[in-house]
N, CA, C and O atoms as a MOPAC input file, in Angstrom:
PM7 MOZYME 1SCF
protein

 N     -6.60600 1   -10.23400 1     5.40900 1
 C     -6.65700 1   -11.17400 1     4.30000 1
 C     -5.38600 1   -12.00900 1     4.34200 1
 O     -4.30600 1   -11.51800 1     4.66900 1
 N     -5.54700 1   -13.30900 1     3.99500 1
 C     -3.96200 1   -14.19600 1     4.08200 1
 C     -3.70100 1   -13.98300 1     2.97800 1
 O     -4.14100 1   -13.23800 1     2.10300 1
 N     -2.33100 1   -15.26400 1     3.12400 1
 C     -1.66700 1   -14.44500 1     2.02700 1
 C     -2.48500 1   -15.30000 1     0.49400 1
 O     -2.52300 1   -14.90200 1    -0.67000 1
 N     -2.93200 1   -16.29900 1     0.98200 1
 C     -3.64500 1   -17.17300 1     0.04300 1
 C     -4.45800 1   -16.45600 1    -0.74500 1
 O     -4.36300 1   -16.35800 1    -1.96800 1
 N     -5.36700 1   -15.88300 1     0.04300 1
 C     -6.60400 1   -14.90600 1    -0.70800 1
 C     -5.98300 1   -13.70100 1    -1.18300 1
 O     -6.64100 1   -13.17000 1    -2.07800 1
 N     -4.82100 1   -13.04200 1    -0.83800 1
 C     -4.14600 1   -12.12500 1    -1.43900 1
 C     -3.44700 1   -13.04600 1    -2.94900 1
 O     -3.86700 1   -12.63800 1    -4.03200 1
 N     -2.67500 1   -13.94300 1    -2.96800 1
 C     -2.04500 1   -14.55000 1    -4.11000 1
 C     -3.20600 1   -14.37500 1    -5.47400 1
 O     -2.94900 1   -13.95700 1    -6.60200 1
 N     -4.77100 1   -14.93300 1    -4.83300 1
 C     -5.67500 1   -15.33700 1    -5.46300 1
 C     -6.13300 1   -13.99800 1    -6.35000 1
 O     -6.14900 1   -13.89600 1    -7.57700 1
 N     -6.52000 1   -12.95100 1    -5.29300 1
 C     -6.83500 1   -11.82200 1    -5.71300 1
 C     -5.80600 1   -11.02100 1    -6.77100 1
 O     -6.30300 1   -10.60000 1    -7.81500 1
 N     -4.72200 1   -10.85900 1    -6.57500 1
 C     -3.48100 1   -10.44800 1    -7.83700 1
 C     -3.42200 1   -11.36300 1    -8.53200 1
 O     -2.70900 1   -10.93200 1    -9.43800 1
 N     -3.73700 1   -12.66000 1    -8.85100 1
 C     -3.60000 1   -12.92300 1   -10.01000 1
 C     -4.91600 1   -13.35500 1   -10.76400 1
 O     -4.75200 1   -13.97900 1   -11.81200 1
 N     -5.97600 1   -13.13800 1   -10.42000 1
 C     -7.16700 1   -12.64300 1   -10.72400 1
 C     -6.93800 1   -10.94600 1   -11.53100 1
 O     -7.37700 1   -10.75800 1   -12.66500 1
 N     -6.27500 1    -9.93600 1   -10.82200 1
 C     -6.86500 1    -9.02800 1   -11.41300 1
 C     -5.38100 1    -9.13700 1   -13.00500 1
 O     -5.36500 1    -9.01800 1   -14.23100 1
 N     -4.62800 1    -9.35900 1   -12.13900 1
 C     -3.49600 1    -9.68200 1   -13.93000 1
 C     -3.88900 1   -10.24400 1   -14.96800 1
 O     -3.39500 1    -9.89100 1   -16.03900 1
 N     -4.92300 1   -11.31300 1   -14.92700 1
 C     -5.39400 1   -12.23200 1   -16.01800 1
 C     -6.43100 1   -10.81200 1   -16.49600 1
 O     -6.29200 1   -10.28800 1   -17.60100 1
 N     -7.46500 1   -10.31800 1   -15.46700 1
 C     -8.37400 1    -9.76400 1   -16.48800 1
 C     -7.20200 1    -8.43200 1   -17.10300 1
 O     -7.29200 1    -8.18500 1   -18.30600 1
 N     -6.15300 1    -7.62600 1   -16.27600 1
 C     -5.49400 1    -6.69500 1   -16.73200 1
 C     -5.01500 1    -7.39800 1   -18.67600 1
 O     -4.98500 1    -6.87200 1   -19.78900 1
 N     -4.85100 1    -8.20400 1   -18.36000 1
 C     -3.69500 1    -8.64500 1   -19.90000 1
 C     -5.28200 1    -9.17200 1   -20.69500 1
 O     -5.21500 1    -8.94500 1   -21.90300 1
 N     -6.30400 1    -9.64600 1   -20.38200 1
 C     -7.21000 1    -9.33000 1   -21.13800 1
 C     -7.68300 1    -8.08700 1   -21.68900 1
 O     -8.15300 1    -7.98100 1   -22.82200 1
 N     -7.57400 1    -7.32600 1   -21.01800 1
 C     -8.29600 1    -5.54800 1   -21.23500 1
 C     -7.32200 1    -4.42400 1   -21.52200 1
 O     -7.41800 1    -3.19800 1   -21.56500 1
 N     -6.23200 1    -5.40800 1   -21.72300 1
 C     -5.11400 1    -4.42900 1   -22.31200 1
 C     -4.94400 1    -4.00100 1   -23.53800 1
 O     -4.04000 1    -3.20700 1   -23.80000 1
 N     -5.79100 1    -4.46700 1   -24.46500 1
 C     -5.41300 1    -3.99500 1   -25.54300 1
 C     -6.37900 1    -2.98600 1   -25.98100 1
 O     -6.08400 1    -2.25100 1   -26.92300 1
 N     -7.53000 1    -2.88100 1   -25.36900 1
 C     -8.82600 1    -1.98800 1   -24.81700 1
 C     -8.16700 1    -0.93300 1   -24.33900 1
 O     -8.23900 1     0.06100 1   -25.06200 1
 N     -7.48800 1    -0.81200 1   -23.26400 1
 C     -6.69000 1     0.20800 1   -22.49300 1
 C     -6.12000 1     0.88000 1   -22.96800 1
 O     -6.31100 1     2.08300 1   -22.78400 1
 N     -5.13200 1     0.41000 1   -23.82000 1
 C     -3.79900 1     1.00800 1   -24.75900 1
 C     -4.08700 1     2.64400 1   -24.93700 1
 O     -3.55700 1     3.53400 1   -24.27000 1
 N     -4.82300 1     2.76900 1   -25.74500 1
 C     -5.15200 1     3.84100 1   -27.04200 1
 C     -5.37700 1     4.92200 1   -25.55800 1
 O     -4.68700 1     5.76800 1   -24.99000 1
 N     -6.56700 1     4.40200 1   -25.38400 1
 C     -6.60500 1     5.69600 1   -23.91800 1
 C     -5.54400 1     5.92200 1   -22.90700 1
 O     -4.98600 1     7.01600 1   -22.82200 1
 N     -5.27600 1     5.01400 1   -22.20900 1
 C     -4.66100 1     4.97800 1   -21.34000 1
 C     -2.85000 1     4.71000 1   -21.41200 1
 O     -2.10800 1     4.86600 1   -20.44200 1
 N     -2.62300 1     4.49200 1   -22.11500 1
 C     -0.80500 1     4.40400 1   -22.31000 1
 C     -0.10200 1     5.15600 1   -21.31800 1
 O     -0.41300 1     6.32600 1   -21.09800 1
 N      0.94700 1     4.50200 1   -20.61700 1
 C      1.52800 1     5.08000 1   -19.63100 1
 C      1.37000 1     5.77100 1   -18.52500 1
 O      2.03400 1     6.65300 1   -17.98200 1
 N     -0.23300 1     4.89300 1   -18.11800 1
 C     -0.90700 1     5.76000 1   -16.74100 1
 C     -1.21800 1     4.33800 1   -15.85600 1
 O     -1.67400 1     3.31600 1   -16.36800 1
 N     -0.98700 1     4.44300 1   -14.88600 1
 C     -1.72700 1     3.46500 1   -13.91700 1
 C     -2.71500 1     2.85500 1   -13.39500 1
 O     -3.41800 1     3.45800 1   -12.58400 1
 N     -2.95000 1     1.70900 1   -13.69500 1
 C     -4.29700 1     1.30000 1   -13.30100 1
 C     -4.57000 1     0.56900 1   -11.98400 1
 O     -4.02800 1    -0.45800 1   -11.57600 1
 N     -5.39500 1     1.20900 1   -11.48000 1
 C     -5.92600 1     0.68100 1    -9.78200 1
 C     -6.98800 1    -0.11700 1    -9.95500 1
 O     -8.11000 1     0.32400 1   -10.20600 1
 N     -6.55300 1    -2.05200 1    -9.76300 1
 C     -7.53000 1    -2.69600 1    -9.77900 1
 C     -7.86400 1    -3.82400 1    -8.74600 1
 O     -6.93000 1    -4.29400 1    -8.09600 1
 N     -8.96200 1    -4.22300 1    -8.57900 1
 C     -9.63300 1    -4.79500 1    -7.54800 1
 C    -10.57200 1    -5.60300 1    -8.49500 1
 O    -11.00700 1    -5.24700 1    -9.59000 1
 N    -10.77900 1    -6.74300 1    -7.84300 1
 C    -11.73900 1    -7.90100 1    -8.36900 1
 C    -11.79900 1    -7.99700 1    -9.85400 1
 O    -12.76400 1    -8.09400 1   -10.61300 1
 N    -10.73900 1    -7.95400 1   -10.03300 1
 C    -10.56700 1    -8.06900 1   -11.65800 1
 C    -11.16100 1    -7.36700 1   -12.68000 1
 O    -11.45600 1    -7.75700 1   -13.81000 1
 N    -11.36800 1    -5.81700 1   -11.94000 1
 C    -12.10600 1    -4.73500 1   -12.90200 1
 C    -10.59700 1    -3.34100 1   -12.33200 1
 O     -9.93800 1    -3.14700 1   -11.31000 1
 N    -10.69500 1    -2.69800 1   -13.73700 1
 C    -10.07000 1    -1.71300 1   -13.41400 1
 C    -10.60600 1    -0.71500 1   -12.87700 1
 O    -11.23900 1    -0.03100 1   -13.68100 1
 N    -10.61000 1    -0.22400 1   -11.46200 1
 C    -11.20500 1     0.51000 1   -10.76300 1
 C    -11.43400 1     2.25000 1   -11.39200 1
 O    -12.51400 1     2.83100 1   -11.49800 1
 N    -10.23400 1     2.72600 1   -11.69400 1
 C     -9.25100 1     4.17400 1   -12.19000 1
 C     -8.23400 1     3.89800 1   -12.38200 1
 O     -7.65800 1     2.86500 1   -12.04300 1
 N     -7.65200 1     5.20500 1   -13.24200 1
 C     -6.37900 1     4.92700 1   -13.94400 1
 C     -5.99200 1     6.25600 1   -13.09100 1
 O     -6.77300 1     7.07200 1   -12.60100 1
 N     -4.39400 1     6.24800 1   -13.04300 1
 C     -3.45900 1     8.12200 1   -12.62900 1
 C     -2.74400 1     8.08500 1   -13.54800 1
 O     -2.76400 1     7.24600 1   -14.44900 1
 N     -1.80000 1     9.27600 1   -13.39600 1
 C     -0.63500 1     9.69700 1   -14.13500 1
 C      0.38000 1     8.97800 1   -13.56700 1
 O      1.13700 1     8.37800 1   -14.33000 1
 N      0.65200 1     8.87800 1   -11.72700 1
 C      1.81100 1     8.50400 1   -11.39700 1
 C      0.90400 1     7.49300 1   -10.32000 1
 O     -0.22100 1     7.53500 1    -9.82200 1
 N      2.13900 1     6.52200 1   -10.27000 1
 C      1.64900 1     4.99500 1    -9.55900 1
 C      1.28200 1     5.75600 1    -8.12600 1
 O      0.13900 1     5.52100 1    -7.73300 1
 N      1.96900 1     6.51000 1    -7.40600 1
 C      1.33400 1     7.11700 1    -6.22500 1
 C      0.54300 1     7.28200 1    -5.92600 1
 O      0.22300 1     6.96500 1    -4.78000 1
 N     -0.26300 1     7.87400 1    -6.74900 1
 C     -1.65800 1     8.84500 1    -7.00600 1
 C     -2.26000 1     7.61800 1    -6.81000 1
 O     -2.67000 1     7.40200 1    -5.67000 1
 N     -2.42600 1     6.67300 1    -7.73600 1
 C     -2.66000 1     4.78900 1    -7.41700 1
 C     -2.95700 1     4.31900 1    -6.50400 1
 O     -4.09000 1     3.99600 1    -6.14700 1
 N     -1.80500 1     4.18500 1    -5.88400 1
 C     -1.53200 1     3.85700 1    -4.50900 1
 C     -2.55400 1     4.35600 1    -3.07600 1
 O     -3.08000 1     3.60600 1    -2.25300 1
 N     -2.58300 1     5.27700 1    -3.11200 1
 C     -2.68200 1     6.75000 1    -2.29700 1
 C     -4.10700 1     6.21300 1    -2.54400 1
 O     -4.59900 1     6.16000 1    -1.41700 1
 N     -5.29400 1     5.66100 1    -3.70200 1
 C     -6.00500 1     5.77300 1    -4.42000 1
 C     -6.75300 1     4.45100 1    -3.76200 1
 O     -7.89800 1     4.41100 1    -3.31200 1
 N     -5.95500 1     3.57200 1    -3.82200 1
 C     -6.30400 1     2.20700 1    -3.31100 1
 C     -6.31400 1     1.80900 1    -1.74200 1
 O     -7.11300 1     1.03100 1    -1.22000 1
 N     -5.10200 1     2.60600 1    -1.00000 1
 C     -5.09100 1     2.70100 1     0.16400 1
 C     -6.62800 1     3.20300 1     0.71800 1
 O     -7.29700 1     2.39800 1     1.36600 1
 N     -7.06800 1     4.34100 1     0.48200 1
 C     -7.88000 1     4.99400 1     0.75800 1
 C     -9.59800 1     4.26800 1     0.68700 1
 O    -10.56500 1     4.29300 1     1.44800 1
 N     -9.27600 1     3.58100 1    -0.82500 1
 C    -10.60200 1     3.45100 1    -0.91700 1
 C    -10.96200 1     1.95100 1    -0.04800 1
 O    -12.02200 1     1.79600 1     0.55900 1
 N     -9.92700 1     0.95800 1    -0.11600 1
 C     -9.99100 1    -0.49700 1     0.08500 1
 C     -8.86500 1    -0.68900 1     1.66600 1
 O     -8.42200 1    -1.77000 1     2.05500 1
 N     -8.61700 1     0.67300 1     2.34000 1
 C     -8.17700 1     0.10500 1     3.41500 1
 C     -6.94400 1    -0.94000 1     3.33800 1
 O     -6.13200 1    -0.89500 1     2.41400 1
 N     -6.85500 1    -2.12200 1     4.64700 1
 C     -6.80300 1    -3.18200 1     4.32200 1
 C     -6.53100 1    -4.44400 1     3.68300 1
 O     -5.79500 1    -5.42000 1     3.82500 1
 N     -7.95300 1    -3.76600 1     2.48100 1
 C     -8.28200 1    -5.02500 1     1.71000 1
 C     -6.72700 1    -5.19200 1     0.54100 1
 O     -5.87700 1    -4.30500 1     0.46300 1
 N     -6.68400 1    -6.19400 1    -0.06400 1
 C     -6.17000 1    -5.89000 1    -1.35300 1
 C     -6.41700 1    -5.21000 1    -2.76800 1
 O     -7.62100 1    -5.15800 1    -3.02000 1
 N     -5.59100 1    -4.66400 1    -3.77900 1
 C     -5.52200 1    -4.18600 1    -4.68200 1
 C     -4.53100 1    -4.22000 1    -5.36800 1
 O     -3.48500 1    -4.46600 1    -4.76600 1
 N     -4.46800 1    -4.03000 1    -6.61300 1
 C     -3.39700 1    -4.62700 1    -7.40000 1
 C     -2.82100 1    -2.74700 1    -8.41400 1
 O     -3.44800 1    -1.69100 1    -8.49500 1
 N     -1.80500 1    -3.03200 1    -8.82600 1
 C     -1.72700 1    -1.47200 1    -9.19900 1
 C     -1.24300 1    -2.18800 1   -10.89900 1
 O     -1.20700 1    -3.41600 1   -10.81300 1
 N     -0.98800 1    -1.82300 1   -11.92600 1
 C     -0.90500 1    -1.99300 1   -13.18000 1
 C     -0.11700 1    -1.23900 1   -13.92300 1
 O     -1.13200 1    -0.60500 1   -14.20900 1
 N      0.80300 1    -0.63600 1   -14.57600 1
 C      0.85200 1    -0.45500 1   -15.52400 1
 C      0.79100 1    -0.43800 1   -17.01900 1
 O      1.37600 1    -1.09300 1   -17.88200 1
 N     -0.21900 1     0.64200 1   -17.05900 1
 C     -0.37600 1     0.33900 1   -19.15600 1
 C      0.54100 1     0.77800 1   -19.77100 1
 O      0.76200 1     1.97800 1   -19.94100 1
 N      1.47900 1    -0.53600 1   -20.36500 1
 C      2.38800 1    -0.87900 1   -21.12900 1
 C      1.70300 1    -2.15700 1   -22.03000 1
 O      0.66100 1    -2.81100 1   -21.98900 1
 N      2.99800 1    -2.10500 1   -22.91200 1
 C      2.64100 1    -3.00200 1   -24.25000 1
 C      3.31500 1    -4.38700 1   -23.30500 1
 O      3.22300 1    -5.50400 1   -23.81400 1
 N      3.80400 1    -4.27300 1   -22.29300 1
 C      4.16000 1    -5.38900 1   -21.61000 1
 C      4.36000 1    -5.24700 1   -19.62600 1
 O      5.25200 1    -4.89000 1   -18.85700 1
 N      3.08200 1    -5.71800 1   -19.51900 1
 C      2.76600 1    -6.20500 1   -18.05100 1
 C      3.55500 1    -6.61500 1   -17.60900 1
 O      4.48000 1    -7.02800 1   -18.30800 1
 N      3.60200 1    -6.72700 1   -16.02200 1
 C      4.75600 1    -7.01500 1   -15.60600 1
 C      3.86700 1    -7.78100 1   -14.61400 1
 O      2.98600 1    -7.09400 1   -14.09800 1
 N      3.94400 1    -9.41700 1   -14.15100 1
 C      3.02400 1   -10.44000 1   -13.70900 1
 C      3.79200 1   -10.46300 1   -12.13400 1
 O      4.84800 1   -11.05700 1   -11.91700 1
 N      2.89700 1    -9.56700 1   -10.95100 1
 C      3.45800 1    -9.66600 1    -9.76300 1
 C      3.42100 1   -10.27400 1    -9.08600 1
 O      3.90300 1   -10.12900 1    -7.96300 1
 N      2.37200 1   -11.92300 1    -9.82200 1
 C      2.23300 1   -12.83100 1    -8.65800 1
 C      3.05400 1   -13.81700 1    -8.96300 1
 O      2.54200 1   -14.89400 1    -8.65800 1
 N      4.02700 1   -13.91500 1    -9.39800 1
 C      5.53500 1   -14.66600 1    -9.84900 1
 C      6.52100 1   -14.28400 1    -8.72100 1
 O      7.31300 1   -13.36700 1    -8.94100 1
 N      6.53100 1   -15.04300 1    -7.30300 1
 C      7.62900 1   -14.67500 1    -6.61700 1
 C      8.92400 1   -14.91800 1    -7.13500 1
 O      9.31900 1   -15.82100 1    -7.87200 1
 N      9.60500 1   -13.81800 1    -6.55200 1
 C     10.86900 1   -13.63900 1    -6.63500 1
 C     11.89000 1   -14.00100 1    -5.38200 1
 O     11.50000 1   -14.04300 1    -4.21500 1
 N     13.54600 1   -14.31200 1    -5.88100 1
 C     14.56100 1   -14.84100 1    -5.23600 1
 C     15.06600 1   -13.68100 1    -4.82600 1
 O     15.29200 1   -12.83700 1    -5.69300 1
 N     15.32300 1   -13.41000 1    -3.59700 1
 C     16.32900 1   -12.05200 1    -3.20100 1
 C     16.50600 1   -12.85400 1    -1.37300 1
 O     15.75200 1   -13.66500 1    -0.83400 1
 N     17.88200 1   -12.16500 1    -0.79400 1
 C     18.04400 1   -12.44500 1     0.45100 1
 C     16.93500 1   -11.42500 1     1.13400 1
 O     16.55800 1   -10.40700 1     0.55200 1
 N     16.32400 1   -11.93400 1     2.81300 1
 C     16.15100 1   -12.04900 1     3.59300 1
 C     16.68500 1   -10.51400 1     3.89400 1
 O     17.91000 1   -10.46300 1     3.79100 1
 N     16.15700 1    -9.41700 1     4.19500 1
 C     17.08700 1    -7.80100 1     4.96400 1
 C     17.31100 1    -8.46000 1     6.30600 1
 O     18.28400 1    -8.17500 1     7.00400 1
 N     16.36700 1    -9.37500 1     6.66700 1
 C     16.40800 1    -9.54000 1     8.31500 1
 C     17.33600 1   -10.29800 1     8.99000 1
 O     17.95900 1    -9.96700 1     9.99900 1
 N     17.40100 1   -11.40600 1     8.33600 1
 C     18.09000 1   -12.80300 1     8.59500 1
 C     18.90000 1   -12.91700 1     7.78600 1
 O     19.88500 1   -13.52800 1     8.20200 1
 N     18.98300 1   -12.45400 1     6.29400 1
 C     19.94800 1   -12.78500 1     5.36300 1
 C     20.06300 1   -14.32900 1     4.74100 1
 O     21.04900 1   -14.93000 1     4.31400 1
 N     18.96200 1   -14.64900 1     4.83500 1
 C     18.76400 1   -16.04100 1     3.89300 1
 C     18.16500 1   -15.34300 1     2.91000 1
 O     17.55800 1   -14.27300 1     2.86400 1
 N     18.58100 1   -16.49200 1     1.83500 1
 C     18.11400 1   -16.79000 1     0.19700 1
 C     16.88000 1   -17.44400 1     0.50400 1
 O     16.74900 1   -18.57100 1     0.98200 1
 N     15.97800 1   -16.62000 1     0.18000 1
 C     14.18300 1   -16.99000 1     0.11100 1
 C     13.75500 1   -16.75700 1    -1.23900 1
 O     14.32200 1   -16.11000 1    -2.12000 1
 N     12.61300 1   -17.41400 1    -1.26800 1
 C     11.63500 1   -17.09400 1    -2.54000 1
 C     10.34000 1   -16.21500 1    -2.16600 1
 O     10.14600 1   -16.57400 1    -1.00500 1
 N      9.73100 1   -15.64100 1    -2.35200 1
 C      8.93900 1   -14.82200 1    -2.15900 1
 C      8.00800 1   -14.23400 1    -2.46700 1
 O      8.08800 1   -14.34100 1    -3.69100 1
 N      7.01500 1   -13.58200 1    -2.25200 1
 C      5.67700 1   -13.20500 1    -3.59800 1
 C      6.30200 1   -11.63200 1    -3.36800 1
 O      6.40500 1   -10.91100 1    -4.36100 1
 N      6.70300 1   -11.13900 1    -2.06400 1
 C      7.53600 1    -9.39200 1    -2.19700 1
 C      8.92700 1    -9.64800 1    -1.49900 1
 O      9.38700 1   -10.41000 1    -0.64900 1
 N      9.39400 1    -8.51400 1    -2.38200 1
 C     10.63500 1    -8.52400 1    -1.05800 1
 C      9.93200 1    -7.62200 1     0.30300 1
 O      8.87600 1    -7.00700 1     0.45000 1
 N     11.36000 1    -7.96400 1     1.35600 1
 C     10.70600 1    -7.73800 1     2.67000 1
 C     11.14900 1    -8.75400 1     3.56900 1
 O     12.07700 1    -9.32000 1     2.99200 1
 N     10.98900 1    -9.19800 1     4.52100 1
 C     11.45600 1    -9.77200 1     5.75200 1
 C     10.38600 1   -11.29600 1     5.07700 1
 O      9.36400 1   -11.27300 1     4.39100 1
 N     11.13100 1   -12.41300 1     5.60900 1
 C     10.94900 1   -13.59300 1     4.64300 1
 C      9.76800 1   -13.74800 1     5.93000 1
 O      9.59300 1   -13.14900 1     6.99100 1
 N      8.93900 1   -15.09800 1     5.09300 1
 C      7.54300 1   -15.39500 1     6.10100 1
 C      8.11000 1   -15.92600 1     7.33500 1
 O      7.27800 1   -15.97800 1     8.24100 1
 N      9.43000 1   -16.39000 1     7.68000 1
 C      9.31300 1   -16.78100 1     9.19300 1
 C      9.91800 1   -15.47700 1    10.38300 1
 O      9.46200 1   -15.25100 1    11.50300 1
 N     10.74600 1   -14.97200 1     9.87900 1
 C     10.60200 1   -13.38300 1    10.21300 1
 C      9.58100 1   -12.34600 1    10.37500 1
 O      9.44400 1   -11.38400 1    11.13000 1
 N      9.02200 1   -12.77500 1     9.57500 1
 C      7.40400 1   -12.12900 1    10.02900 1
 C      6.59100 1   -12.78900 1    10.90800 1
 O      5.91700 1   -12.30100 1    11.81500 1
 N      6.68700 1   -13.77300 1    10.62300 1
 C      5.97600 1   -14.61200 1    11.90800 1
 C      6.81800 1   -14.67200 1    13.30200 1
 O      6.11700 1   -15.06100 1    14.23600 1
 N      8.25000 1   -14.35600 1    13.67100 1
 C      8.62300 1   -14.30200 1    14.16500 1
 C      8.68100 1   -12.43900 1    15.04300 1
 O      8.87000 1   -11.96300 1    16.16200 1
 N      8.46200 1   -12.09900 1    14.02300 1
 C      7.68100 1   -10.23600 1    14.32600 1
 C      6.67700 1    -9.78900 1    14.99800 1
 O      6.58900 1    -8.89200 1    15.83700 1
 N      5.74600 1   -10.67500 1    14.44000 1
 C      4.55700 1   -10.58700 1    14.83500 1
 C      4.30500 1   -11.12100 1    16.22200 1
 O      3.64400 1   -10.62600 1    17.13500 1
 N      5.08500 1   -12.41100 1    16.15900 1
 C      4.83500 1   -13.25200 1    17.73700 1
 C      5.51000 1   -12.26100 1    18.57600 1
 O      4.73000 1   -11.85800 1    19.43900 1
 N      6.69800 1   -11.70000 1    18.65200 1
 C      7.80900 1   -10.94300 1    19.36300 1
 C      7.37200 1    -9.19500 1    19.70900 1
 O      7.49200 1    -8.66300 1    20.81200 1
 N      6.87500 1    -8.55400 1    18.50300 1
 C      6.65800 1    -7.38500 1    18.39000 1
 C      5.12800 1    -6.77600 1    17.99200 1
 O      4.83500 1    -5.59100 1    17.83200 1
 N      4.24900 1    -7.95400 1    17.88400 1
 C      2.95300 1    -7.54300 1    17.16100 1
 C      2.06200 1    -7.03900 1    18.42100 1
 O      2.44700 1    -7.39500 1    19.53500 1
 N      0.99900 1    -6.30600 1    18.32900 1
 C      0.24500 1    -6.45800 1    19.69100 1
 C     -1.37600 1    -6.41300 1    19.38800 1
 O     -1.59100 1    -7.21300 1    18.47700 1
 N     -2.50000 1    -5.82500 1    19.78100 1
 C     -3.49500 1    -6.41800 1    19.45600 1
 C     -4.09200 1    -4.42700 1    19.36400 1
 O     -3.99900 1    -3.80700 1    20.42300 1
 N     -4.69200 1    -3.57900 1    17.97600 1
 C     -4.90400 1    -2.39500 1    17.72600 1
 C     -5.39000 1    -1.69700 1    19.18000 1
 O     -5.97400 1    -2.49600 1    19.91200 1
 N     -5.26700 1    -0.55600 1    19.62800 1
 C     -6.01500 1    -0.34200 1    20.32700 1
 C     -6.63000 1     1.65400 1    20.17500 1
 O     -5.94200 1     2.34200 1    19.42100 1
 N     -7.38800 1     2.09400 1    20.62700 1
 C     -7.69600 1     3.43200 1    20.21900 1
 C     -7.06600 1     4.53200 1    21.11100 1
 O     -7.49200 1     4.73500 1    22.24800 1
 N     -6.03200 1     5.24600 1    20.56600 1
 C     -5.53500 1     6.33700 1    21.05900 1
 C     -6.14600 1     7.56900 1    20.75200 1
 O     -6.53700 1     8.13000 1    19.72900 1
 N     -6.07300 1     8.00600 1    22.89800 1
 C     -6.84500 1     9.16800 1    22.58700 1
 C     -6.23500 1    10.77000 1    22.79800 1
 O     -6.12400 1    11.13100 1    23.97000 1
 N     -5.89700 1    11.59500 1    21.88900 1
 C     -5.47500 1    13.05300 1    21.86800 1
 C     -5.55800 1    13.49700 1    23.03900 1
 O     -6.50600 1    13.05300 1    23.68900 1
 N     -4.87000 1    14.24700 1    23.55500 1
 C     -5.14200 1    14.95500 1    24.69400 1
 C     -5.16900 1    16.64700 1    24.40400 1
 O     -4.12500 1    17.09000 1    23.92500 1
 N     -6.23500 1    17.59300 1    24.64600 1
 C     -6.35900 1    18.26100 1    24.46400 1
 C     -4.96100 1    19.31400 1    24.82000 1
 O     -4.47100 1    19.02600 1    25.91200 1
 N     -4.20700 1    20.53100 1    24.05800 1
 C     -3.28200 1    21.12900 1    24.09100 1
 C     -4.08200 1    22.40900 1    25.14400 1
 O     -5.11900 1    23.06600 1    25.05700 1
 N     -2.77200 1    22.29400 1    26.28600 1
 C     -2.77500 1    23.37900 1    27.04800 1
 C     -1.16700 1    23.76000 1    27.17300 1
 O     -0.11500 1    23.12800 1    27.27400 1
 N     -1.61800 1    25.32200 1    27.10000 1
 C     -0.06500 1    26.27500 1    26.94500 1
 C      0.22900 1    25.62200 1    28.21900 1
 O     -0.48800 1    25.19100 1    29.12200 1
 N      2.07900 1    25.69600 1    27.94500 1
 C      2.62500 1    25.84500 1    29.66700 1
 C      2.24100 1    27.08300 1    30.28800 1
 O      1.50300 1    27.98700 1    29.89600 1
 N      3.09800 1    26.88000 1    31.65000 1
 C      2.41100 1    27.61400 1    32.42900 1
 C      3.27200 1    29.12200 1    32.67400 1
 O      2.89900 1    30.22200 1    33.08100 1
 N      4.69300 1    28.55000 1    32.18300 1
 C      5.58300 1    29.63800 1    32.31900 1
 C      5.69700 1    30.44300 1    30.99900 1
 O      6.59200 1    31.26000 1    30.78100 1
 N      5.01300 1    30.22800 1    30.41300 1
 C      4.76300 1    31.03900 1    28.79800 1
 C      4.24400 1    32.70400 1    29.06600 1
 O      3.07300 1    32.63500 1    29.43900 1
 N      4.59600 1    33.83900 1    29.02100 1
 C      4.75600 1    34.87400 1    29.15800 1
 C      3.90700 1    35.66500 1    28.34300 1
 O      4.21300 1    36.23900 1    27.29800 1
 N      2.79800 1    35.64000 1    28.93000 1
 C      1.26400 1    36.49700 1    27.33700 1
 C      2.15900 1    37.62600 1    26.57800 1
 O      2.83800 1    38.50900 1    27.10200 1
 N      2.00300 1    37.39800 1    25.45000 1
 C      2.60100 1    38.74800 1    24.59200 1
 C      1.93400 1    40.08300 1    24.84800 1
 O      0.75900 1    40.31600 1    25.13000 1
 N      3.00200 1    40.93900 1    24.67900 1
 C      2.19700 1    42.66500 1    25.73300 1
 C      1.10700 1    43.18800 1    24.70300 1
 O      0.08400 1    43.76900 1    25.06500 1
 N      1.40800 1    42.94000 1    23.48600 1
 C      0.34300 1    43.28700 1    22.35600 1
 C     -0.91400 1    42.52000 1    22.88000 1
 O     -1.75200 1    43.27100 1    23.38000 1
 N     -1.12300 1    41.65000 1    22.87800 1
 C     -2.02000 1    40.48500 1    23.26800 1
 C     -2.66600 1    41.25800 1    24.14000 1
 O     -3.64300 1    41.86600 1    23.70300 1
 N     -2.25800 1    41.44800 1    25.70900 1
 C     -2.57800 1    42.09800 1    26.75100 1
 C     -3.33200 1    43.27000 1    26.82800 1
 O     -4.20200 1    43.52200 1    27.66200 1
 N     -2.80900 1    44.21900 1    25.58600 1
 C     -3.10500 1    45.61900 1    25.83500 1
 C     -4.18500 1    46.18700 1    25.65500 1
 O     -4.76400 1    46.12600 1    24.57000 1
 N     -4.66300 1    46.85900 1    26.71100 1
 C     -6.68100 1    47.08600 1    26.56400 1
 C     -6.59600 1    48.42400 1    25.86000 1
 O     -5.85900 1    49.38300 1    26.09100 1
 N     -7.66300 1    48.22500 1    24.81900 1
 C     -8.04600 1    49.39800 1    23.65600 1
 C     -8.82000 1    51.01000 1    24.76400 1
 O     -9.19400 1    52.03200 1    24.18800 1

């Protein structure tokens, strides 16, 4: 997803979050809400559980995480912080390595998925059978 359709999608689900917040309150106070397409998917106790929650179900895709508070906190408002990589003053939708650093990551260090395969575990060879192991009844 770019970052366009990501911008779109978080602030889609914030508008319906601060609509359905006052719905939320009474039940939900101080638990996390995992949302997608502008519905609250589930709520946790701890943003992890959330997280862990959204990863799982949506991969990939995007999801937005919430806290129910009497005051939202609007994550599609980038923020000013330096650059970890380069150390420029950027603006930003996260912190993290600014967009030409990433694009510069990706061109330099990115590569294209590929499927790794396990190799079945065989003991060495100089491994010494235990005498218990060995011993005929």
């Amino acid at each position: 997803m770019n970052s366009e359709a990501q911008a779109v999608e978080v602030d889609t689900n914030y508008d319906a979050f601060v609509r359905m917040l006052s719905s939320l309150l009474p039940e939900h106070r101080d638990r996390w809400a995992l949302m997608r397409h502008g519905e609250v998917v589930q709520t946790f106790d701890r943003v992890g559980q959330a997280f862990d929650e959204g990863r799982s179900r949506y991969r990939e895709d995007v999801f937005s995480i919430q806290e129910v508070t009497d005051e939202p906190i609007d994550l599609s408002e980038p923020i000013d912080f330096t650059c970890p990589r380069c150390r420029l003053e950027v603006h930003e939708q996260f912190y993290g390595p600014c967009t030409s650093c990433r694009t510069t990551l990706r061109a330099t260090v990115g590569s294209e998925a590929r499927e790794v395969h396990d190799v079945a575990y065989e003991p060495k060879m100089n491994v010494t059978p235990n005498a218990v192991a060995l011993k005929d009844d």
